[in-house]
C-alpha positions as CSV (number, residue, x, y, z in Angstrom):
1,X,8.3,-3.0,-40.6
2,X,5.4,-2.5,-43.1
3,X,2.1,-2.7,-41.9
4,X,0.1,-5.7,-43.4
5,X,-3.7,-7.1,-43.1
6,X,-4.1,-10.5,-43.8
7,X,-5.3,-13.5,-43.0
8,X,-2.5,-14.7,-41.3
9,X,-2.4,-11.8,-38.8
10,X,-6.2,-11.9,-38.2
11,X,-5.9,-15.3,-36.8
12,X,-2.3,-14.5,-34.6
13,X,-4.8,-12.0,-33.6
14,X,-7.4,-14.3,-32.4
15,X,-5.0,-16.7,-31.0
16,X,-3.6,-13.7,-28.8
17,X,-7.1,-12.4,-27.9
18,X,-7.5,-16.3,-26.5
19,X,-4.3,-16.0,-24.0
20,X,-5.6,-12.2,-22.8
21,X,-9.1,-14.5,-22.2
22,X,-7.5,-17.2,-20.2
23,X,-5.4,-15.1,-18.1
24,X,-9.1,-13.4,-17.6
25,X,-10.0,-16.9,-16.3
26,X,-6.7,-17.7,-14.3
27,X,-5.8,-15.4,-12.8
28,X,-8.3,-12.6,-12.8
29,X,-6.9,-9.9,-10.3
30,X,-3.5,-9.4,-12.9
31,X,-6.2,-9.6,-15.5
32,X,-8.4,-6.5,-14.1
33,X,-4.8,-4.9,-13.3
34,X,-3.6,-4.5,-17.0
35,X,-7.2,-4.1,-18.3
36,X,-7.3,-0.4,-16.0
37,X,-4.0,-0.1,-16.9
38,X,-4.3,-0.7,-20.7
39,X,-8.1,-0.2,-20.9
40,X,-8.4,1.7,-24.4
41,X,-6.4,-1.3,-26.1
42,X,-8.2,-4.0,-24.4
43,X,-11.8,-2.5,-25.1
44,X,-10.6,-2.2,-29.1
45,X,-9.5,-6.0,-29.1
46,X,-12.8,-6.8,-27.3
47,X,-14.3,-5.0,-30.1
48,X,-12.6,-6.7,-33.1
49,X,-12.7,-10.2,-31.4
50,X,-16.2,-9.8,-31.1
51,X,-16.8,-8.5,-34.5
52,X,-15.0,-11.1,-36.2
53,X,-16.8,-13.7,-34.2
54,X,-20.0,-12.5,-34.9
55,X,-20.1,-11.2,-38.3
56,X,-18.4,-14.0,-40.6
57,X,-19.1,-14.5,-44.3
58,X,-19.1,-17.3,-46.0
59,X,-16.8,-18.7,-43.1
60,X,-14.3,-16.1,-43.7
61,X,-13.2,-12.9,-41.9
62,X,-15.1,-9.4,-42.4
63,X,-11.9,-7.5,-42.5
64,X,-8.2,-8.3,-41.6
65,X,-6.6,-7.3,-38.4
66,X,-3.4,-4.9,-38.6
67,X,-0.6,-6.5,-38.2
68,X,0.3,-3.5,-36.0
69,X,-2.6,-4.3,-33.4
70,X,-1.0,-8.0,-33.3
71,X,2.5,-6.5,-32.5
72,X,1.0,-4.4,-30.0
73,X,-1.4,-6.9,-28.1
74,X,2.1,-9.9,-28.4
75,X,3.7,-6.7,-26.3
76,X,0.9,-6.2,-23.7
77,X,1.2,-10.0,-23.0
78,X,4.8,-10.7,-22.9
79,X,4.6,-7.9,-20.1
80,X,2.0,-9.1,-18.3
81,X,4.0,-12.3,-17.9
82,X,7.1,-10.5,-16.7
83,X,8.4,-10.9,-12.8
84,X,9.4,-8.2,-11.0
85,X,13.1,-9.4,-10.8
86,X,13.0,-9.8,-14.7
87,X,12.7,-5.8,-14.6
88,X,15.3,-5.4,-11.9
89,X,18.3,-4.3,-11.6
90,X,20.5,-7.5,-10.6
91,X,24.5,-6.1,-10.9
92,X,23.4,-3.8,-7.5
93,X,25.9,-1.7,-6.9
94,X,26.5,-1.5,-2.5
95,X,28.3,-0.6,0.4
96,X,29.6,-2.5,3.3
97,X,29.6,-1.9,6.8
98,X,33.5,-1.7,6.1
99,X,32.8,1.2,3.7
100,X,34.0,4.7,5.4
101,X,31.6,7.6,5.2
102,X,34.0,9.5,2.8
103,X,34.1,6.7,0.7
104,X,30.2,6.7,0.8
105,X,30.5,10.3,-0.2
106,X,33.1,9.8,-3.0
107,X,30.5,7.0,-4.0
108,X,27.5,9.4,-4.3
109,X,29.7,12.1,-5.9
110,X,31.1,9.7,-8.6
111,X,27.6,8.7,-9.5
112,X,23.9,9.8,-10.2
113,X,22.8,7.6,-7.6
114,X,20.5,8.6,-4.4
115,X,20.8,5.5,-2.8
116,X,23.1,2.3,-2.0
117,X,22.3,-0.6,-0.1
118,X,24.6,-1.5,2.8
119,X,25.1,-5.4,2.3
120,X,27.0,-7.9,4.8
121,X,29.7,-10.0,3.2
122,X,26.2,-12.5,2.4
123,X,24.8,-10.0,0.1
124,X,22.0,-9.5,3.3
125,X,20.7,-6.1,3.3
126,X,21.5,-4.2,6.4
127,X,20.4,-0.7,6.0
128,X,19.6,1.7,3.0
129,X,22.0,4.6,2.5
130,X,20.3,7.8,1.3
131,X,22.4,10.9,-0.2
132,X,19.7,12.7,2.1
133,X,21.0,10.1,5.2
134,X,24.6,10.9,4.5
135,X,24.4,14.8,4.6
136,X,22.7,14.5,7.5
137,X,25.7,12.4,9.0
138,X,28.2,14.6,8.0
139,X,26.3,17.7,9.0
140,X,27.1,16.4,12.9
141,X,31.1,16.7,12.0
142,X,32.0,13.4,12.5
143,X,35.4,12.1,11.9
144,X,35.2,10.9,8.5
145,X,37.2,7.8,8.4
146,X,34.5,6.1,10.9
147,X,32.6,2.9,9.0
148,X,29.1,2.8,8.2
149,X,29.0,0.4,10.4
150,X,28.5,2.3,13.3
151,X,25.8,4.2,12.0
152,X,23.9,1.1,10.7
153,X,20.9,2.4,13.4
154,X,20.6,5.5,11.2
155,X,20.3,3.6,7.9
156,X,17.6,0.6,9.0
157,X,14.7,0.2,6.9
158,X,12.6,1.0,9.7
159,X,14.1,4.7,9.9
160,X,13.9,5.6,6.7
161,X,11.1,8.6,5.7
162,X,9.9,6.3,2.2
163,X,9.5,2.5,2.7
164,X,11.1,-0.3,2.1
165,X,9.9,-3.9,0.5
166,X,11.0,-7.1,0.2
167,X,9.3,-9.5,-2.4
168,X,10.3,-13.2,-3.6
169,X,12.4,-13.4,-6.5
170,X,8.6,-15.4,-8.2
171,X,6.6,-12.2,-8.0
172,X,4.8,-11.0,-10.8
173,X,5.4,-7.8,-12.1
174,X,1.8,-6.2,-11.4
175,X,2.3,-7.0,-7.8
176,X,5.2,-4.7,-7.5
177,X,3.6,-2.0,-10.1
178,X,0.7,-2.2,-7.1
179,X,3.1,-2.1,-4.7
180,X,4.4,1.2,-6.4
181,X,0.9,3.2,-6.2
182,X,0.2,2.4,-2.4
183,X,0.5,4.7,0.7
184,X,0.7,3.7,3.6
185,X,0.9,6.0,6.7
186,X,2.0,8.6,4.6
187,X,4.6,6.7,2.6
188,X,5.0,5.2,-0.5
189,X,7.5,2.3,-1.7
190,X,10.9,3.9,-2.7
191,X,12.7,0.3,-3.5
192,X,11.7,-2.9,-3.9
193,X,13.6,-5.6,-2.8
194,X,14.1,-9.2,-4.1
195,X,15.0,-11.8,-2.0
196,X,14.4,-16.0,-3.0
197,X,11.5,-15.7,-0.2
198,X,11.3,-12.8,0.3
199,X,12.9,-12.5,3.4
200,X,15.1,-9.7,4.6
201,X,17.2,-12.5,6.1
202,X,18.4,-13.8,2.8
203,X,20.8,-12.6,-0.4
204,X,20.0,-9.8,-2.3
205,X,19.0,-10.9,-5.7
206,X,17.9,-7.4,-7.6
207,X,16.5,-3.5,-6.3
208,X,13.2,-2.9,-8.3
209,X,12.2,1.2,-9.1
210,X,9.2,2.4,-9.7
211,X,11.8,3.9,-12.8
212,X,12.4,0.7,-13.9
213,X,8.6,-0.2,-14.7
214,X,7.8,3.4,-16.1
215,X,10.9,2.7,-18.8
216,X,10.0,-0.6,-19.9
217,X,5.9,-0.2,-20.1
């Protein structure tokens, strides 16, 4: 699309810079998130805005906004709207404690996948498979036909070397991106987890990567 300067984008400008502003009064934490996280572009539309505001002539505009930098600050916002679920994957593909561990391999070889979620016939999340968690099952020369099931000990969230989250299926997507950057005893947040509450007792609703967020940003 051709790059235009005109009045008309000047004020979508304005308007825009208005919704950045109120989120600023809202809900300031996801405010000072995205400004770290998009600081050049919000310190260049605190410049214009300010400029314009200031330096009217004859109760017009100085100069006319880009209708590039319009495009570009209407992106930054729809994102900063977005939910964590709305950037996750939702058609999971899982296992079941039925699954047998050469089926889990056939899985893993069939795919690019390092991981699947072992889900009960609810959709609950029981365990986290690993291609890592496998090998070392099959390195101890078990019979292969044997279910996940039995091994569900092995693949617990609570045994797993990265960690686990669960977040509600309302979270915003900055939560999740802080989620992403944190360590904690060493680990950071492989997979997050969406649930209605939250809760590791309830359906599985999507599995959020930090990949995910780094392909959509």
């Amino acid at each position: 699309m051709e790059e235009t300067y005109t009045k008309e984008t000047t004020n979508r400008f304005l308007f825009l810079y208005r919704k950045l502003e109120s989120i600023g009064e809202t809900d300031p934490e996801k405010y000072r998130f995205y400004k770290e996280k998009y600081y050049e572009q919000f310190e260049e539309y605190r410049h214009l805005r300010n400029y314009l505001s200031h330096e009217q002539y004859g109760g017009g505009y100085p100069f006319a906004v880009s209708s590039k930098v319009v495009s570009d600050l209407s992106t930054i916002l729809a994102y900063m709207d977005c939910l964590a679920l709305d950037k996750a994957a939702k058609n999971v593909k899982y296992l079941s404690p039925s699954t047998s561990i050469k089926e889990a391999m056939d899985a893993f070889i069939a795919t690019s996948y390092t991981y699947y979620p072992i889900l009960n016939e609810k959709k609950r999340v029981l365990g986290i498979l690993t291609s890592g968690s496998l090998l070392a099952l099959v390195s101890t020369h078990i019979d292969l036909e044997l279910p996940l099931g039995d091994f569900l000990d092995r693949f617990s969230l609570a045994n797993q070397k990265t960690r686990f989250l669960f977040m509600k299926r309302t979270a915003p997507l900055y939560e999740a991106e802080k989620a992403f950057r944190e360590v904690k005893e060493g680990k950071r947040v492989s997979l997050i987890l969406l649930t209605e509450h939250g809760l590791a007792s309830e359906s599985l609703l999507g599995i959020l990567t930090i990949y995910d967020i780094l392909k959509s940003a």
